[in-house]
C-alpha positions in Angstrom: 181.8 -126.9 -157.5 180.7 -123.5 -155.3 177.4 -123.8 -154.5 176.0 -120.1 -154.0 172.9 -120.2 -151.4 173.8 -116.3 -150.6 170.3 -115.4 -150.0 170.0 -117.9 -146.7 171.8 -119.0 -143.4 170.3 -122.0 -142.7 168.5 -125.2 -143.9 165.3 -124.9 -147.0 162.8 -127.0 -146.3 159.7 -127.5 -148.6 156.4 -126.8 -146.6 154.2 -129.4 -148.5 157.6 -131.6 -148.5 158.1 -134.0 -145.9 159.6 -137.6 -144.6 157.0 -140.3 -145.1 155.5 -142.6 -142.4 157.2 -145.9 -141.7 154.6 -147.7 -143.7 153.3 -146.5 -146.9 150.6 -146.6 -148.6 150.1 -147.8 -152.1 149.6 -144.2 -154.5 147.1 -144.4 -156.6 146.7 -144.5 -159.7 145.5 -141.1 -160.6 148.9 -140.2 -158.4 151.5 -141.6 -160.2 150.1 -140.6 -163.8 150.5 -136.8 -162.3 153.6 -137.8 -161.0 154.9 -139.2 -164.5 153.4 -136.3 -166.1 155.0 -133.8 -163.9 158.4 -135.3 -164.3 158.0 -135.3 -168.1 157.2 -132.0 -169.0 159.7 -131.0 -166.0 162.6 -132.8 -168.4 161.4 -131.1 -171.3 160.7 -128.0 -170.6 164.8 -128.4 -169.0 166.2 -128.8 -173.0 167.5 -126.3 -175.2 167.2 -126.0 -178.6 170.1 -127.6 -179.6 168.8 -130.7 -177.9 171.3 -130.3 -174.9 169.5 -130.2 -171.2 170.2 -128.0 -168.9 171.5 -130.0 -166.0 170.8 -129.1 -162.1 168.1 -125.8 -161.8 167.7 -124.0 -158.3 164.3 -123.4 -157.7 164.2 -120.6 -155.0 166.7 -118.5 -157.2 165.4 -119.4 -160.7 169.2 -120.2 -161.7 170.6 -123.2 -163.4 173.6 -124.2 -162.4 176.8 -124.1 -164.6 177.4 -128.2 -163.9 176.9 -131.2 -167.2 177.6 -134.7 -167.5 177.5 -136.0 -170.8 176.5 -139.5 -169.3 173.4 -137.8 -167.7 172.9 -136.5 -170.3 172.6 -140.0 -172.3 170.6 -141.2 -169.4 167.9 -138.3 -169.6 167.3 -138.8 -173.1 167.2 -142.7 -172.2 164.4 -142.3 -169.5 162.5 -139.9 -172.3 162.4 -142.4 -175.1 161.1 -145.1 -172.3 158.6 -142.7 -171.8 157.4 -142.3 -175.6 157.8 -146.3 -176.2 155.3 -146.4 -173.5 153.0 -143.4 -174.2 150.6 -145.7 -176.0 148.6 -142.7 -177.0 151.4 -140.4 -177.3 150.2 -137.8 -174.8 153.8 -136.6 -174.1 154.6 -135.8 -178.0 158.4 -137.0 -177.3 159.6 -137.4 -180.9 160.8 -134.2 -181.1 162.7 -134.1 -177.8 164.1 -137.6 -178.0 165.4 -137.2 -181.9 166.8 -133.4 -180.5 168.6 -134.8 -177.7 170.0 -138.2 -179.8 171.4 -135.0 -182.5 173.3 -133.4 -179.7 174.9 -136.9 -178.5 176.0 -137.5 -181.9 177.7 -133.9 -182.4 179.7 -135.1 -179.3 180.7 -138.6 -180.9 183.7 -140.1 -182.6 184.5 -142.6 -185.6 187.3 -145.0 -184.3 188.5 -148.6 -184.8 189.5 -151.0 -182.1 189.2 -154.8 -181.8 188.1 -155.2 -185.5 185.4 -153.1 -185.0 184.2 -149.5 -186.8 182.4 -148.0 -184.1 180.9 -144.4 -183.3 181.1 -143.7 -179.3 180.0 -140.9 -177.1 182.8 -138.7 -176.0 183.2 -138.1 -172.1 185.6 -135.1 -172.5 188.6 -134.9 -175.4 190.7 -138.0 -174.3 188.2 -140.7 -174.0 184.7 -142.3 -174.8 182.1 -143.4 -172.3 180.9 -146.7 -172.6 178.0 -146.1 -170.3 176.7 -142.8 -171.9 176.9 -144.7 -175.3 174.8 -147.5 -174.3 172.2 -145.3 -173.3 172.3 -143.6 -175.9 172.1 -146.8 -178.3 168.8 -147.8 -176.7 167.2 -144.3 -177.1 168.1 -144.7 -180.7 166.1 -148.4 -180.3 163.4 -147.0 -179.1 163.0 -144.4 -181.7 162.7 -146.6 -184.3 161.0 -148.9 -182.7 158.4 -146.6 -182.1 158.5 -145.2 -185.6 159.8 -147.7 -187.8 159.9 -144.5 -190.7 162.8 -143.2 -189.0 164.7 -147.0 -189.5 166.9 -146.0 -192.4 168.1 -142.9 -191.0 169.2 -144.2 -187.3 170.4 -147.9 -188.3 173.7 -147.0 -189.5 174.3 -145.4 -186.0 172.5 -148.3 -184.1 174.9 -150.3 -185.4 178.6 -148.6 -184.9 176.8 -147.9 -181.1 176.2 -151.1 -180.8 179.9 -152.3 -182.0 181.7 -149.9 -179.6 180.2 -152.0 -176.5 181.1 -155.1 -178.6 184.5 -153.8 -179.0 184.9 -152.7 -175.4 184.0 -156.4 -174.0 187.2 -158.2 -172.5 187.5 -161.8 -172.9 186.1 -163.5 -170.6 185.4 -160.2 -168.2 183.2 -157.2 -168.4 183.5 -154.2 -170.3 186.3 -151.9 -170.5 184.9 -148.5 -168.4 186.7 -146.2 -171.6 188.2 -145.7 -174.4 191.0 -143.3 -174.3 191.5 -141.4 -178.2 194.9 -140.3 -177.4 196.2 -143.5 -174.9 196.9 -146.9 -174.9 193.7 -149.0 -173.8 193.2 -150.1 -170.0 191.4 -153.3 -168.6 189.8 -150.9 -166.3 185.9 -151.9 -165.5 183.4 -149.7 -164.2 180.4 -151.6 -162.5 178.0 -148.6 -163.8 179.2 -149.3 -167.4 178.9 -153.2 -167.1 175.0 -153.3 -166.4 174.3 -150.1 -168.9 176.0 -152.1 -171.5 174.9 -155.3 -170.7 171.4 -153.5 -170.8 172.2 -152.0 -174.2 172.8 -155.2 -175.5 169.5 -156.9 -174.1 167.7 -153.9 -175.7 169.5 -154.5 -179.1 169.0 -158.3 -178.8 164.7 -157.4 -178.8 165.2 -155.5 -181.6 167.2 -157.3 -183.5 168.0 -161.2 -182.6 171.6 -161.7 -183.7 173.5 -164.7 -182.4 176.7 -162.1 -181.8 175.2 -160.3 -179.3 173.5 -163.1 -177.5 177.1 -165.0 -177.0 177.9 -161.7 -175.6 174.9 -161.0 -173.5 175.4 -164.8 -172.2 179.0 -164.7 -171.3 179.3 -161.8 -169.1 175.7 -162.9 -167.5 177.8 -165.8 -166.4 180.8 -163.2 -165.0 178.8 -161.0 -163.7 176.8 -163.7 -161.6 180.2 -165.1 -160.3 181.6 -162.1 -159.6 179.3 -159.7 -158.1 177.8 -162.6 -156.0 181.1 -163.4 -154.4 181.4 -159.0 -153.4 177.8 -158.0 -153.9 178.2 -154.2 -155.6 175.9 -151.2 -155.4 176.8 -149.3 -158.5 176.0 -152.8 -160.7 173.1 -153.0 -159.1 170.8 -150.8 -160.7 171.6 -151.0 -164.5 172.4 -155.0 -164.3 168.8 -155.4 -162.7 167.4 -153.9 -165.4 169.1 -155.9 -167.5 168.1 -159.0 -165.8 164.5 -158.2 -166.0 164.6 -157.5 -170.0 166.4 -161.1 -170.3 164.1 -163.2 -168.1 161.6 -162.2 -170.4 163.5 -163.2 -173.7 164.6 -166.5 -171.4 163.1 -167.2 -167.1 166.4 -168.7 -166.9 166.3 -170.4 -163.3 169.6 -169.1 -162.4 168.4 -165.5 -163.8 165.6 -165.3 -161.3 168.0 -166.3 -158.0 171.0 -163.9 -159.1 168.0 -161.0 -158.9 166.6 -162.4 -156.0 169.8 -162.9 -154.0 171.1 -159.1 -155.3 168.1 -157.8 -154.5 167.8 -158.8 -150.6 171.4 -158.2 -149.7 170.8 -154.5 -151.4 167.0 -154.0 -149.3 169.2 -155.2 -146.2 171.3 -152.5 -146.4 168.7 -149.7 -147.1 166.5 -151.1 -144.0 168.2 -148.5 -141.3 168.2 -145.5 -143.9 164.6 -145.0 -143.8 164.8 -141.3 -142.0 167.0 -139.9 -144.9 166.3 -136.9 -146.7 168.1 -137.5 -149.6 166.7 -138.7 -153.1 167.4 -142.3 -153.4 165.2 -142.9 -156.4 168.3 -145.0 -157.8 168.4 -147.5 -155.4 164.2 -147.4 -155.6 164.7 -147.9 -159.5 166.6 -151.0 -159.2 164.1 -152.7 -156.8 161.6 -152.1 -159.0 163.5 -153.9 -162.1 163.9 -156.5 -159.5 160.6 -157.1 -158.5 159.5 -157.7 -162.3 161.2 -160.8 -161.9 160.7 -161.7 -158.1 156.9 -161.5 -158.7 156.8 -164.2 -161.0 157.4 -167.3 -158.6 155.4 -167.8 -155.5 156.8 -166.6 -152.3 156.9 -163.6 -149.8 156.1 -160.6 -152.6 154.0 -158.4 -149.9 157.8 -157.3 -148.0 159.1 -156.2 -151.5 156.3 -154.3 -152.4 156.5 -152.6 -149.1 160.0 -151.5 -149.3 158.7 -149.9 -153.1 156.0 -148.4 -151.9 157.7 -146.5 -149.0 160.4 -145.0 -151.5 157.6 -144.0 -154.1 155.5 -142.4 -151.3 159.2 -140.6 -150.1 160.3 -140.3 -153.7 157.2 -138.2 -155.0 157.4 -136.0 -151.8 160.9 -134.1 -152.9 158.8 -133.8 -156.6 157.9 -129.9 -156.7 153.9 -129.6 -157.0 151.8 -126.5 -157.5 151.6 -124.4 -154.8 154.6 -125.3 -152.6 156.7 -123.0 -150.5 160.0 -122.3 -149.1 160.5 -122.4 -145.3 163.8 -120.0 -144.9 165.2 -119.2 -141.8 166.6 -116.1 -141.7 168.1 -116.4 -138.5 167.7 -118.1 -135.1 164.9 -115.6 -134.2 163.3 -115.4 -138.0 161.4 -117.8 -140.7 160.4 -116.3 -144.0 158.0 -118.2 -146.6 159.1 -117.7 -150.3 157.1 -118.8 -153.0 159.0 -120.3 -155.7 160.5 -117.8 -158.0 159.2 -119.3 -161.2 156.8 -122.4 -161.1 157.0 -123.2 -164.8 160.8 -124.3 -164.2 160.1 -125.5 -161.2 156.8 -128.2 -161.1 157.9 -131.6 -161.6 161.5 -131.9 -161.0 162.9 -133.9 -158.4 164.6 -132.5 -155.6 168.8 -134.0 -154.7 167.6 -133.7 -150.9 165.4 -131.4 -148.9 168.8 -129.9 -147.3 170.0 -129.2 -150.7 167.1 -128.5 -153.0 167.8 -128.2 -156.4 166.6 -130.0 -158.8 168.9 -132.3 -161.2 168.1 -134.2 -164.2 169.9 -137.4 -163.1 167.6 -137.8 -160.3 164.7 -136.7 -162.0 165.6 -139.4 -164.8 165.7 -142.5 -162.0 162.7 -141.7 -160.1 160.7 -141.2 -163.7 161.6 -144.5 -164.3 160.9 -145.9 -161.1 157.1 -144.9 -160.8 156.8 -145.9 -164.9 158.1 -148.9 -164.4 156.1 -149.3 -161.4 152.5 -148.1 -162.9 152.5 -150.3 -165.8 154.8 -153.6 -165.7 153.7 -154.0 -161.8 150.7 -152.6 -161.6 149.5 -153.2 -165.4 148.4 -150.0 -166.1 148.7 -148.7 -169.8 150.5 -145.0 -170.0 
């Protein structure tokens, strides 16, 4: 898509926004809860009334972008409801959002039948369901009425045909099939994004509901996923099937759990150690190291080197998060600089930024680096949101 950036010739960079030392201090507490706070509202105050959220904003113009992604969407509205099942004290006042945003997903669903199952799946566009988008979407609904068990007999039916459509889409003695196509015949296609947000759907359902099914489910691709992705380890598994992980080594420390994260987990740190100077948001990849360490920090051992590498990325992370006050850098030309306030701070304060070369804000990235410093401030750290 055209970006338009008419207003500059060069390169924006954030005054108060910066690369981080090479060692990085632990935030504080008082830090991260702004920074969780921040990114909250920020996702908020980004949906519309019909529950839809507006997906990439450009702060210096005060102009959203014309760009969606109905997965994104699934995964804001994922990262929102793991706020409110955290928000002990319900600060945050997510209901509303979370039940809006679950209402939109479901105008953009289908009824079908596949593999014996009735199922209700996300659409990605006219031709074809997302299994990805759907699993997120089926553990937003989890947390819902989890957190308000009222809302039970309202949500279960469509807890249910959510959670069939990933049953349906698993292939014997495989993964899960990436799609399925309304109008086509069926592919044996995998996506390894889909694979650990439906194997992290199904953990999630497993909590709330114990059913022997899903656990032969849950069990068998464990045991294909650990084969396969430790014979080619994967990035794009790597973040959903952490979190996954981490969910079942606390139903079950399996042994062989605890070394498929560990091993995943160094082999991915490896590759990031030489990427360190980057500008770019990488709150993903910080994401899954966090999942990881959940696990990694229950055995004895080295723990100091992981917490480093999560400690850098917060510390870089929460500098591309727009704070109160900060300004624009715009060079003009080679002879000229002009500071620029940003246009409109209510739109602006809390979001994360995709790179300080291309600052605008998105909702995907904002969504993985929420979840990053949550999941670091309370089930690392033990604090209590």
């Amino acid at each position: 898509m055209k970006r338009i950036f008419h207003i500059v010739t060069a390169v924006i960079v954030f005054l108060n926004v910066g690369l981080v030392d090479s060692f990085a201090l632990e935030l504080e507490p008082v830090q991260m809860e702004k920074t969780i706070g921040a990114a909250v509202n920020w996702l908020q105050q980004s949906q519309e009334s019909n529950g839809h959220f507006r997906y990439e904003y450009m702060p210096f113009l005060d102009r959203y972008i014309q760009d969606d992604h109905i997965v994104r969407q699934a995964g804001t509205v994922f990262v929102l409801s793991e706020a409110m099942r955290r928000d002990e004290k319900n600060h945050f006042a997510l209901k509303d959002s979370v039940r809006s945003s679950l209402t939109y997903l479901d105008t953009n669903s289908t009824d079908q039948l596949f593999n014996n199952y009735q199922f209700r799946c996300l659409k990605l566009n006219e031709n074809q369901c997302t299994l990805g988008g759907t699993s997120l979407a089926l553990i937003a609904y989890i947390n819902l009425v989890k957190k308000y068990p009222e809302l039970t007999n309202k949500y279960s039916d469509l807890i249910e045909k959510n959670l069939n459509f990933i049953m349906a889409m698993r292939l014997p003695g495989k993964g899960f099939r990436g799609s399925f196509y309304l109008n086509a015949d069926q592919t044996e296609t995998e996506s390894d994004f889909y694979n650990g947000e439906a194997l992290l759907a199904l953990t999630y359902y497993y909590q709330y509901n114990p059913d022997e099914k899903v656990k032969k489910n849950i069990d068998e691709s464990v045991e294909y996923f650990d084969k396969f992705y430790s014979a080619d380890w994967n990035n794009n598994f790597y973040l959903w099937g952490m979190a996954a992980l981490k969910n079942l080594y606390l139903i079950e420390p399996k042994e062989s759990y605890y070394k498929f994260v560990k091993d995943y987990t160094d082999w991915r740190i490896l590759g990031y150690k030489d990427k360190r100077n980057t500008d770019r948001n990488v709150c993903a990849y910080l994401e899954g190291i966090v999942s990881a360490f959940s696990v990694i920090q229950t055995k004895p051992g080295d723990t100091e080197s992981y917490l480093e590498e999560i400690n850098f990325w917060l510390n870089q992370s929460r500098n591309l998060q727009i704070k109160k006050g900060d300004k624009m850098s715009v060079q003009i030309n080679k002879a000229k600089t002009k500071k620029v306030a940003l246009k409109n701070p209510n739109k602006s304060i809390g979001g994360f930024l995709t790179s300080l070369s291309e600052p605008v804000q998105r909702i995907d990235f904002t969504q993985h680096c929420l979840n990053s410093f949550m999941q670091k401030y309370e089930d690392v750290d033990g604090n209590e949101m």
